[in-house]
TORSE-935657 format. One record per residue (C-alpha): x, y, z. Coordinates in pm, 1 decimal, m for minus. Example, Ala and Ser with C-alpha at 12.3 -4.5 7.8 and 13.67 -1.06 7.14 Angstrom:
<pamis>
PAMI         X         Y         Z
PAMI    1230.0    m450.0     780.0
PAMI    1367.0    m106.0     714.0
</pamis>
This chain:
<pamis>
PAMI         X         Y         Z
PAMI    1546.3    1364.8     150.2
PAMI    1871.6    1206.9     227.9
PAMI    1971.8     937.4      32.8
PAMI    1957.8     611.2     288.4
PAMI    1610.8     693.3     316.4
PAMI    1494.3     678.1     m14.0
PAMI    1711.9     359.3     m68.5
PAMI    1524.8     214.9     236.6
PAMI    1149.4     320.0     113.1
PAMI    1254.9     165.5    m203.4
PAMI    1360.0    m172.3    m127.7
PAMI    1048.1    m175.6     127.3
PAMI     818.6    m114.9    m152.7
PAMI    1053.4    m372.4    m344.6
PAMI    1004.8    m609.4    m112.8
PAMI     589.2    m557.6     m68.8
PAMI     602.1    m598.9    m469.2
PAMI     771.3    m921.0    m418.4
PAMI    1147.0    m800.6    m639.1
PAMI    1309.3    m807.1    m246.4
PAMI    1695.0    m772.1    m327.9
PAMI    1655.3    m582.9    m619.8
PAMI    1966.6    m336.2    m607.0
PAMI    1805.5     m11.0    m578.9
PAMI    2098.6     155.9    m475.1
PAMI    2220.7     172.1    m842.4
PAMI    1887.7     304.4   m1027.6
PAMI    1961.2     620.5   m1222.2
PAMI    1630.6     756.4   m1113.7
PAMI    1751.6     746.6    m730.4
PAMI    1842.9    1138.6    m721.9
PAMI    1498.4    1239.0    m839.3
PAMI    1280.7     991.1    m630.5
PAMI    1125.4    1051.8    m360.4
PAMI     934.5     804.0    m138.5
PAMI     733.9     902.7     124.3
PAMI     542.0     745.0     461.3
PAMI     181.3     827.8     513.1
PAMI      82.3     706.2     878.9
PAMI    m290.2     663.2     893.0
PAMI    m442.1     867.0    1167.9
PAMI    m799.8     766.6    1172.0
PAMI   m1019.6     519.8     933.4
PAMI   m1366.4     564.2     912.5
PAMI   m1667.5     419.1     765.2
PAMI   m1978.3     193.6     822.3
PAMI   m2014.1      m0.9    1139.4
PAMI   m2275.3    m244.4    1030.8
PAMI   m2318.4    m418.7     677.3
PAMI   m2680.2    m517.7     584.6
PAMI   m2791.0    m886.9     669.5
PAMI   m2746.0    m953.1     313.5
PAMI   m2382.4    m933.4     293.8
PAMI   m2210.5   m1283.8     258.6
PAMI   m1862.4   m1251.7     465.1
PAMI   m1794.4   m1543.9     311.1
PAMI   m1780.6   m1401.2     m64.6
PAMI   m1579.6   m1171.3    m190.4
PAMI   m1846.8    m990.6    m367.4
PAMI   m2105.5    m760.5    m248.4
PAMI   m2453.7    m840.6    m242.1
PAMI   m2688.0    m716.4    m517.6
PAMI   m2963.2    m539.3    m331.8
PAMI   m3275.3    m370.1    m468.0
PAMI   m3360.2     m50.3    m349.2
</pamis>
């Protein structure tokens, strides 16, 4: 991987994590890291929720089976 890309991905991921201007560019762990970007395809998964599920918390419903 050249090196301006991993010094990109990194202060991306710096910047996600909040330390934005952190100067990667000088981390002794630069030659061995490698930092990679994973483009989603597809997501899948349940259409509908059941009628007990409150959007409005952030906790699932308890239901008895």
């Amino acid at each position: 991987m050249e090196v301006k890309s991993r010094i990109r991905g990194l202060e991306l991921l710096c910047e996600h994590c909040g330390y934005a201007g952190h100067p990667v560019d000088v981390c002794l762990g630069l030659p061995i890291t490698n930092v990679f970007k994973v483009e989603i395809e597809s997501i899948t998964g349940k259409r509908t929720l059941p009628e007990a599920w409150n959007q409005a918390s952030d906790e699932a419903p308890y239901l008895d089976e």
